[in-house]
Biopython code that builds the backbone (N, CA, C, O; Angstrom):
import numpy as np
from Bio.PDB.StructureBuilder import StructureBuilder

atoms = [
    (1, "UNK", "N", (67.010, -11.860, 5.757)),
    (1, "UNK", "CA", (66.780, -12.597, 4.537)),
    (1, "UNK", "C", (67.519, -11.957, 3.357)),
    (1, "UNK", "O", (68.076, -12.720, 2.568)),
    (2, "UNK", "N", (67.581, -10.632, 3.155)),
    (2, "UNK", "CA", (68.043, -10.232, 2.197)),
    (2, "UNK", "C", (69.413, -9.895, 2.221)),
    (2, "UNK", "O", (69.806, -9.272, 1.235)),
    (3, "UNK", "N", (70.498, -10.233, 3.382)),
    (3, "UNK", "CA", (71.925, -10.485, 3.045)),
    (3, "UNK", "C", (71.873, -11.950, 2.823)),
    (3, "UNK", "O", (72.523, -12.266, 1.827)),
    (4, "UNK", "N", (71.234, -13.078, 3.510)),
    (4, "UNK", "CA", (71.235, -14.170, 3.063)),
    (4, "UNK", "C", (71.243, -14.256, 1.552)),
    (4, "UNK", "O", (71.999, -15.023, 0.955)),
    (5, "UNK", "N", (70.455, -13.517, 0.996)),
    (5, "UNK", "CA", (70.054, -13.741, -0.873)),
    (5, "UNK", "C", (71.154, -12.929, -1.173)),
    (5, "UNK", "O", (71.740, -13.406, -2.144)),
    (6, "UNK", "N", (71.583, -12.108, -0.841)),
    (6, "UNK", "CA", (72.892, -11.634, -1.298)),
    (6, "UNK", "C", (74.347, -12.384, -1.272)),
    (6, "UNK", "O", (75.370, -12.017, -1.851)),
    (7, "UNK", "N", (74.213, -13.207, -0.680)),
    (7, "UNK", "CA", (75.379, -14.157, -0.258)),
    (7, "UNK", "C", (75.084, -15.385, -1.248)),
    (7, "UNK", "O", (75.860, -16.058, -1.926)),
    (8, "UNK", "N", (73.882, -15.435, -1.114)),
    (8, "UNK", "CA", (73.676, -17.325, -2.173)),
    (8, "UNK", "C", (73.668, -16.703, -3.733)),
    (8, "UNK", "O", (73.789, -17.406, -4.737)),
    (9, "UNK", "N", (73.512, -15.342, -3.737)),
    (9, "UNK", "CA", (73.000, -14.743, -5.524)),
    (9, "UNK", "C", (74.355, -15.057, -5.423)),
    (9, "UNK", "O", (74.505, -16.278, -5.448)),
    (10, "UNK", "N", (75.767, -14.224, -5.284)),
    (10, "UNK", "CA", (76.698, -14.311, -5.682)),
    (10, "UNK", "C", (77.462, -15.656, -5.829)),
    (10, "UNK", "O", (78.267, -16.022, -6.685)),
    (11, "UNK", "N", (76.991, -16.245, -4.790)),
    (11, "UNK", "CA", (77.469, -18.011, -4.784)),
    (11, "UNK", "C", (77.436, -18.860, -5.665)),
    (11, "UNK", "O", (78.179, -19.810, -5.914)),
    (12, "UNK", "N", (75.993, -18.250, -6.419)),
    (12, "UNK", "CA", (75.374, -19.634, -7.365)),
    (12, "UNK", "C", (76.151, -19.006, -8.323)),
    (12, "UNK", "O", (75.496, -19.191, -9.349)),
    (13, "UNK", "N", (77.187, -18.348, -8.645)),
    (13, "UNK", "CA", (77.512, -18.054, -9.877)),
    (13, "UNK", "C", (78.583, -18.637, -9.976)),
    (13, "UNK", "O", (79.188, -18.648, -11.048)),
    (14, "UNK", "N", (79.165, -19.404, -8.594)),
    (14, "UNK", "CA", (80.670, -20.479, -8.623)),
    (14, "UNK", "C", (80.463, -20.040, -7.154)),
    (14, "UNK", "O", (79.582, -19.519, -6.470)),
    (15, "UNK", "N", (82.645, -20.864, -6.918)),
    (15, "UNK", "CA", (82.869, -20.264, -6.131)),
    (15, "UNK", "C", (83.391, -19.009, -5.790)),
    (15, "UNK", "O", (83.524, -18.147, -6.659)),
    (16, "UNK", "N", (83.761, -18.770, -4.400)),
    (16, "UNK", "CA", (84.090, -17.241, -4.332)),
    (16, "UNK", "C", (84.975, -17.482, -2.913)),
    (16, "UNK", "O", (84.523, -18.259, -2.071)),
    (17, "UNK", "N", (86.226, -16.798, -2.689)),
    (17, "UNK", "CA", (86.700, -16.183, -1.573)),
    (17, "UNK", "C", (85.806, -15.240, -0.878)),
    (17, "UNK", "O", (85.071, -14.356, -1.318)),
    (18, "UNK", "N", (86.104, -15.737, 0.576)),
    (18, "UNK", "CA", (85.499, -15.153, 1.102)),
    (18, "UNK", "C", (86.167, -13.386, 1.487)),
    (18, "UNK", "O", (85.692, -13.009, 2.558)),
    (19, "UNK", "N", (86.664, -12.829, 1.150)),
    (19, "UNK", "CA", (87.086, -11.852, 1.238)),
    (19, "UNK", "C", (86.462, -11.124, -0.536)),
    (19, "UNK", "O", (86.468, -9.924, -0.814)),
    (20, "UNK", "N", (86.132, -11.912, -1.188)),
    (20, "UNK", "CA", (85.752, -11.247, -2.521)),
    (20, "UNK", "C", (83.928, -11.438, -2.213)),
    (20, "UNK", "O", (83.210, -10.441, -2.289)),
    (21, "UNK", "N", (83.480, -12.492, -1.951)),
    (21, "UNK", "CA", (81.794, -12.529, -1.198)),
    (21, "UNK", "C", (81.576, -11.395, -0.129)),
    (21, "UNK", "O", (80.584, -10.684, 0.030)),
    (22, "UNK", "N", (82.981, -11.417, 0.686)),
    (22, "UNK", "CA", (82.278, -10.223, 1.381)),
    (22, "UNK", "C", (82.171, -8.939, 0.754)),
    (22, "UNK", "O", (81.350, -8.079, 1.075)),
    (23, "UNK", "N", (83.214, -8.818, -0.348)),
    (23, "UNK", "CA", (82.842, -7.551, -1.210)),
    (23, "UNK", "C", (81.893, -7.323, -1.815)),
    (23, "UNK", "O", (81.436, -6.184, -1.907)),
    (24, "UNK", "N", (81.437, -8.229, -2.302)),
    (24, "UNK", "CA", (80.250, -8.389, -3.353)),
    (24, "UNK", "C", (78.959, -8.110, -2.901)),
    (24, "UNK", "O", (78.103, -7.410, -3.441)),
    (25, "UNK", "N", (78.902, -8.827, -1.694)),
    (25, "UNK", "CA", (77.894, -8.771, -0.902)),
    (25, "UNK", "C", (77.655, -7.505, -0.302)),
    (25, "UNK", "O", (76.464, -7.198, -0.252)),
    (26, "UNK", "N", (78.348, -6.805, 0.099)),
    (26, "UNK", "CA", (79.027, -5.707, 0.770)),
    (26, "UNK", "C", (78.407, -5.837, 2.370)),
    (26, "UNK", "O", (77.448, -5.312, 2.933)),
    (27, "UNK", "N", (79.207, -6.578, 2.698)),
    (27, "UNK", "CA", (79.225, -7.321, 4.060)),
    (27, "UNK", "C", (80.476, -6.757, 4.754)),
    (27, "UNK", "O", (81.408, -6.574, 3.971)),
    (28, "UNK", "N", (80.726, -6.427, 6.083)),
    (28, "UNK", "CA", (81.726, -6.301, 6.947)),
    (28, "UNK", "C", (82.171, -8.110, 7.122)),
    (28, "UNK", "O", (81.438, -9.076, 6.911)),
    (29, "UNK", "N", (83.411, -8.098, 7.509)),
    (29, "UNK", "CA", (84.227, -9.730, 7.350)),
    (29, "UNK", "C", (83.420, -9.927, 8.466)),
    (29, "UNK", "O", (82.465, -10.643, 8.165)),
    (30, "UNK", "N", (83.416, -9.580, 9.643)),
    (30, "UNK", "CA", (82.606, -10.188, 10.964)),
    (30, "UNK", "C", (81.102, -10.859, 10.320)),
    (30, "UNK", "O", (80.984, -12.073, 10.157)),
    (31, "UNK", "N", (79.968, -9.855, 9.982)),
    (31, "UNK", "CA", (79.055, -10.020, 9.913)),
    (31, "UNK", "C", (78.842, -11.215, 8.324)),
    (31, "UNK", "O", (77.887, -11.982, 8.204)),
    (32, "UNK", "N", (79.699, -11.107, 7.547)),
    (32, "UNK", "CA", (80.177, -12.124, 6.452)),
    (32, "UNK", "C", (80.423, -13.651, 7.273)),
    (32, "UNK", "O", (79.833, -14.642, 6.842)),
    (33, "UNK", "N", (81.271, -13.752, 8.394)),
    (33, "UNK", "CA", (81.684, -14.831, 8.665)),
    (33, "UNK", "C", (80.447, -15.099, 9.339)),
    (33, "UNK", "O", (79.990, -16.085, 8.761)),
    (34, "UNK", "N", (79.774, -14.803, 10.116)),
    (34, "UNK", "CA", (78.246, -15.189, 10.707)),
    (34, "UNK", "C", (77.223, -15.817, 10.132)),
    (34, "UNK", "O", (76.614, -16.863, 10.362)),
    (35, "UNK", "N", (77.128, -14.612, 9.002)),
    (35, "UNK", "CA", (76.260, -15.715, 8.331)),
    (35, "UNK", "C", (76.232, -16.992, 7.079)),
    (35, "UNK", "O", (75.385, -17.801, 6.701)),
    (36, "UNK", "N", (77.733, -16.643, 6.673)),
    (36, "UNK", "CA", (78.160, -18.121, 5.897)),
    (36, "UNK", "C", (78.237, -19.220, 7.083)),
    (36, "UNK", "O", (78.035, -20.394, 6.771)),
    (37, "UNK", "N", (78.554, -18.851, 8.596)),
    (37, "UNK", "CA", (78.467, -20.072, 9.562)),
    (37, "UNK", "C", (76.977, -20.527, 9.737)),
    (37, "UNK", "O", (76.660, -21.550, 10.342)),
    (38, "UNK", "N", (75.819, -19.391, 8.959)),
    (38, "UNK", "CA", (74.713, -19.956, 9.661)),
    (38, "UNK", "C", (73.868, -20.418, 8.177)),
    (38, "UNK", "O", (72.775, -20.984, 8.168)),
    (39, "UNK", "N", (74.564, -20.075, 7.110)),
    (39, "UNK", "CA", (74.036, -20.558, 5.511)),
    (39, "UNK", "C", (74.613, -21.879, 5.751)),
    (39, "UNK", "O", (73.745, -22.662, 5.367)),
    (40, "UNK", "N", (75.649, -22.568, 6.196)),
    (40, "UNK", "CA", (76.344, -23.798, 5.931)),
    (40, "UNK", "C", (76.115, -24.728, 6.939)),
    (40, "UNK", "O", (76.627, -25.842, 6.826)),
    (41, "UNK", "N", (75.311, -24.408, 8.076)),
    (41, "UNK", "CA", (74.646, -24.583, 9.209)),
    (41, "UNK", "C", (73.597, -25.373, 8.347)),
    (41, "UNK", "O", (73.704, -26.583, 8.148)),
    (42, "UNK", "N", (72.904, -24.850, 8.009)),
    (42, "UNK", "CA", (71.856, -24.927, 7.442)),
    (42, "UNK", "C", (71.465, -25.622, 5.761)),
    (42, "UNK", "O", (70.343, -25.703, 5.261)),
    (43, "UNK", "N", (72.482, -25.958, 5.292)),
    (43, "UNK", "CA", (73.302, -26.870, 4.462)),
    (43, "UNK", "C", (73.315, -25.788, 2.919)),
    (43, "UNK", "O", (73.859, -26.188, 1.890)),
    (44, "UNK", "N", (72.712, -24.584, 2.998)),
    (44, "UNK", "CA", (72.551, -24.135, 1.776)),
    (44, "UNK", "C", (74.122, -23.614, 1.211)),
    (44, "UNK", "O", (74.028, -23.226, 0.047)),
    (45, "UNK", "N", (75.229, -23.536, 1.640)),
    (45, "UNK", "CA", (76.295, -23.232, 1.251)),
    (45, "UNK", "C", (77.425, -24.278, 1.731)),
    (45, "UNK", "O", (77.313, -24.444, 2.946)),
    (46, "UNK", "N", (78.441, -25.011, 1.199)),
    (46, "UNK", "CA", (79.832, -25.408, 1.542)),
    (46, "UNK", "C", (80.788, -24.680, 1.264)),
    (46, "UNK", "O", (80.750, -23.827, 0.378)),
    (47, "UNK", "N", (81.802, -24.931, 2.011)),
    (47, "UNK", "CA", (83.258, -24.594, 2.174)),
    (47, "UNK", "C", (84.045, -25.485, 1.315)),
    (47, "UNK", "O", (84.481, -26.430, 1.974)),
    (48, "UNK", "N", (84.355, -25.518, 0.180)),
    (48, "UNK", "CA", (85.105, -26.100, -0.845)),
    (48, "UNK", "C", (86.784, -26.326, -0.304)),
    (48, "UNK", "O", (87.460, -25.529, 0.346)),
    (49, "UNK", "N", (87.172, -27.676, -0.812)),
    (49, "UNK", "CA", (88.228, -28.146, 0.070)),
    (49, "UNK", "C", (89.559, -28.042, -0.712)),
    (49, "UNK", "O", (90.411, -28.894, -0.963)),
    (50, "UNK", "N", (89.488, -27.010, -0.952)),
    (50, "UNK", "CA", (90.871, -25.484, -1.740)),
    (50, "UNK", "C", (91.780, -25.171, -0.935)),
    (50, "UNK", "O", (91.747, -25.305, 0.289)),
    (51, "UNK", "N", (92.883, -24.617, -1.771)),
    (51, "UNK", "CA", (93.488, -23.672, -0.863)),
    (51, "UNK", "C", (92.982, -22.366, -0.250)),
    (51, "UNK", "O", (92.668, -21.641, -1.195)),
    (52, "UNK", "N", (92.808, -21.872, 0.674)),
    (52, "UNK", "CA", (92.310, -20.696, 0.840)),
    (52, "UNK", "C", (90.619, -20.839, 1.417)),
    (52, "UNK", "O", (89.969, -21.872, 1.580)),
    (53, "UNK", "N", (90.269, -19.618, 1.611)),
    (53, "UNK", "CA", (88.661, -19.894, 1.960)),
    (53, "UNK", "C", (87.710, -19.835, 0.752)),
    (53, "UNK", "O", (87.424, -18.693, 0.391)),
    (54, "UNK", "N", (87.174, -20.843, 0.068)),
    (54, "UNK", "CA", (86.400, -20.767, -0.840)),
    (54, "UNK", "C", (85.166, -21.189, -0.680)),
    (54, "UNK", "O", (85.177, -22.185, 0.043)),
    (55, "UNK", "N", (83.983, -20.864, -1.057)),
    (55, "UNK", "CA", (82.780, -21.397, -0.603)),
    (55, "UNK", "C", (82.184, -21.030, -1.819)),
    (55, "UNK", "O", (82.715, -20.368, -2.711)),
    (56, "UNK", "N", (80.451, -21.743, -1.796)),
    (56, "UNK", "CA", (79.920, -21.747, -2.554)),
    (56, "UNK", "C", (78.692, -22.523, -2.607)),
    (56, "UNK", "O", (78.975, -23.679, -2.292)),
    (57, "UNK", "N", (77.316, -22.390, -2.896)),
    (57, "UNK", "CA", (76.069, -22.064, -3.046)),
    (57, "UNK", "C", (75.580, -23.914, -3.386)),
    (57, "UNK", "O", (75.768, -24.540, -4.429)),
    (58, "UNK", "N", (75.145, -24.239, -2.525)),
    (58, "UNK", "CA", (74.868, -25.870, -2.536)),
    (58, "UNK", "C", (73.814, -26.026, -3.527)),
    (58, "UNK", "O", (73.482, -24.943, -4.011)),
    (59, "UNK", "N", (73.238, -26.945, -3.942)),
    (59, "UNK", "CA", (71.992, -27.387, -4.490)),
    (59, "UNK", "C", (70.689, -26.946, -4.059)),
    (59, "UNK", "O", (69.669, -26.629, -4.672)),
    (60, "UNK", "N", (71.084, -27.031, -2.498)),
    (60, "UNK", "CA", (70.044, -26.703, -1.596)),
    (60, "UNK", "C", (69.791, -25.276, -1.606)),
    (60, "UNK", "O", (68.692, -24.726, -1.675)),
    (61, "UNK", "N", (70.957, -24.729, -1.527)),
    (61, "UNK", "CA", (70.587, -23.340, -1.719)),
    (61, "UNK", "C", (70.441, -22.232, -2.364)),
    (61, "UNK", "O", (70.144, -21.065, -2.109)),
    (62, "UNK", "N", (70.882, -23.245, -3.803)),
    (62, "UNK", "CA", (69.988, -22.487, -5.099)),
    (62, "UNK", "C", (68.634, -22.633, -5.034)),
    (62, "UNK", "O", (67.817, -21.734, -5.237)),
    (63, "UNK", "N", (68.355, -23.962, -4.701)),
    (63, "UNK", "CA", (66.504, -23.898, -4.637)),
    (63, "UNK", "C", (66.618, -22.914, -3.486)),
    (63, "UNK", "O", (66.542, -21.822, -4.050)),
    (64, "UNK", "N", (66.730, -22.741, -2.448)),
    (64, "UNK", "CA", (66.296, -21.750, -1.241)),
    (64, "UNK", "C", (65.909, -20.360, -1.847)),
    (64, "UNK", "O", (64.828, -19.829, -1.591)),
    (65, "UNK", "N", (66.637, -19.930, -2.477)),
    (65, "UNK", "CA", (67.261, -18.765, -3.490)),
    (65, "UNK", "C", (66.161, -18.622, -4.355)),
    (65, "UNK", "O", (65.420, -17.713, -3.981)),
    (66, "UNK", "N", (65.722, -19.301, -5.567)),
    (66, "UNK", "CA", (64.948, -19.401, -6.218)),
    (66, "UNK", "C", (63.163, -18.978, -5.815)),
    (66, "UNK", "O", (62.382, -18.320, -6.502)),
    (67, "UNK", "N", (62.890, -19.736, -4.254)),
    (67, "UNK", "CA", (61.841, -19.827, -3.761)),
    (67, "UNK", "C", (61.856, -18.878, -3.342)),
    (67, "UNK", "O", (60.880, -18.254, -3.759)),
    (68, "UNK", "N", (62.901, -17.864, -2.171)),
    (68, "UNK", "CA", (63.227, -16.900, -1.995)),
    (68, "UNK", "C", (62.254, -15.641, -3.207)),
    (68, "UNK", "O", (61.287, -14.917, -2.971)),
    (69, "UNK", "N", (63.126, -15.868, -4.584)),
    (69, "UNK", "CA", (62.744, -14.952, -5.355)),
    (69, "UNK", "C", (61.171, -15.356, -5.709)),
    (69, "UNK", "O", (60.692, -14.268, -6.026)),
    (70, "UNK", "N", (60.397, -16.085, -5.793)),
    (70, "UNK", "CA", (59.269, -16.271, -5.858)),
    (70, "UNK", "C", (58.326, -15.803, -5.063)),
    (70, "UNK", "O", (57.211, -15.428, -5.426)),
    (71, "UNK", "N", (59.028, -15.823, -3.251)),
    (71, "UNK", "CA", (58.105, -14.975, -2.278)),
    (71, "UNK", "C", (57.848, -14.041, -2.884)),
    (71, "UNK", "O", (56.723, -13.721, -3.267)),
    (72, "UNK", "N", (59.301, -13.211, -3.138)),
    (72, "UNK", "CA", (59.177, -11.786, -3.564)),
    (72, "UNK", "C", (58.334, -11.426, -4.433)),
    (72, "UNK", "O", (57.402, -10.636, -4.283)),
    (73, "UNK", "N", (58.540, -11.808, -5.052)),
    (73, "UNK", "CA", (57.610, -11.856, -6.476)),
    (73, "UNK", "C", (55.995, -11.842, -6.215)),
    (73, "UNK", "O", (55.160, -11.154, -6.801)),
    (74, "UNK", "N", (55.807, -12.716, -5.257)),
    (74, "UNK", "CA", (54.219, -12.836, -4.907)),
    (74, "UNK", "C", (54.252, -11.698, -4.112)),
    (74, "UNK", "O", (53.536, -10.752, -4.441)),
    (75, "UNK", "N", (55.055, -11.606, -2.984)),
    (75, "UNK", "CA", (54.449, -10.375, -1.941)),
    (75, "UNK", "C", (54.482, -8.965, -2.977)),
    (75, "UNK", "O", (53.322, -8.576, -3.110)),
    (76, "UNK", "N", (55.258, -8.268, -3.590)),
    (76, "UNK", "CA", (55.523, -7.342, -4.452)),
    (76, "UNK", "C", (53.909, -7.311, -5.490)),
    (76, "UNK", "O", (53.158, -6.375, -5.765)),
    (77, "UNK", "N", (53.862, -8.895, -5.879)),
    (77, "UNK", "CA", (52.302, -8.381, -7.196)),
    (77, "UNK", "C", (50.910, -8.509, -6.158)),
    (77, "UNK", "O", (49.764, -8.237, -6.515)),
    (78, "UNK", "N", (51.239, -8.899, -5.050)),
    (78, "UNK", "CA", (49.578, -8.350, -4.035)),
    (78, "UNK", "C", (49.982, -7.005, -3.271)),
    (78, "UNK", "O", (49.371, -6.757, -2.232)),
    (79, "UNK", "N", (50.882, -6.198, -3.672)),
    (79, "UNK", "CA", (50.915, -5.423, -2.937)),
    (79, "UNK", "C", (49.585, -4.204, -3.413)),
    (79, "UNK", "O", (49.433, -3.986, -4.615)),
    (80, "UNK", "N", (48.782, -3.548, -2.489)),
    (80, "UNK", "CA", (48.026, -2.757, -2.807)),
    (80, "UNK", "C", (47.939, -1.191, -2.458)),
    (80, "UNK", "O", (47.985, -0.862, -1.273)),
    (81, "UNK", "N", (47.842, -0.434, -3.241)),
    (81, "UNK", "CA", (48.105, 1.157, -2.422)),
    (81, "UNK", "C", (46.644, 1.318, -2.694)),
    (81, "UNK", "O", (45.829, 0.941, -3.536)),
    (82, "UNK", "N", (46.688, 2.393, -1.085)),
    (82, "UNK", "CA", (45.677, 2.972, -0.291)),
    (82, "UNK", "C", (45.904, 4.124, -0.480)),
    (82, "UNK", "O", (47.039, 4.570, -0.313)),
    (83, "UNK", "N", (44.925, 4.850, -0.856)),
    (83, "UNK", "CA", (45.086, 6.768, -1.331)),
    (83, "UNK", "C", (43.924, 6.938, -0.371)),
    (83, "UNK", "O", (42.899, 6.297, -0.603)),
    (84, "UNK", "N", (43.989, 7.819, 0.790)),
    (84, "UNK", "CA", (43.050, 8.235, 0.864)),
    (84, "UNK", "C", (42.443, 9.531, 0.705)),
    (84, "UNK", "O", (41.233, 9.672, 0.880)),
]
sb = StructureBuilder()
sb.init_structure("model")
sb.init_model(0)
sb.init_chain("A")
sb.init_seg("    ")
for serial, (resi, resn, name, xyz) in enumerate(atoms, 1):
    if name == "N":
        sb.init_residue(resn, " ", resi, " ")
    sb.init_atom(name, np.array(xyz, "f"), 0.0, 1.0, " ", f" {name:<3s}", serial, name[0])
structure = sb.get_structure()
């Protein structure tokens, strides 16, 4: 989940080469190309019809993203420490 949110954070900000997403992200190109095949699978990212490889962060997967940060947000404020 959390290279996924690393891949759509940088997305929703435009597009991006994928050789500059994988930087950003700090993704190896293999493990970069996997899971933009399985974000675009899944409709939250397209492949923009550019020269070059450009992609970028669908509608869908800004909301994904968003809700994403909301889990967090909830699991993080019930979190409870145990001292014993």
């Amino acid at each position: 989940m959390e290279i996924f949110e690393g891949i759509l954070a940088n997305l929703s900000g435009g597009p991006l080469r994928k050789a500059r997403l994988t930087h950003r992200a700090n993704l190896d190109s293999r493990l970069a190309t996997k899971h933009i095949g399985t974000l675009i699978g899944l409709g939250l990212v397209t492949k923009l019809a550019r020269e070059g490889s450009y992609f970028i962060a669908t509608g869908k997967g800004r909301d994904f993203l968003e809700q994403y940060y909301e889990l967090v947000k909830l699991v993080n404020s019930n979190r409870t420490v145990i001292i014993d």
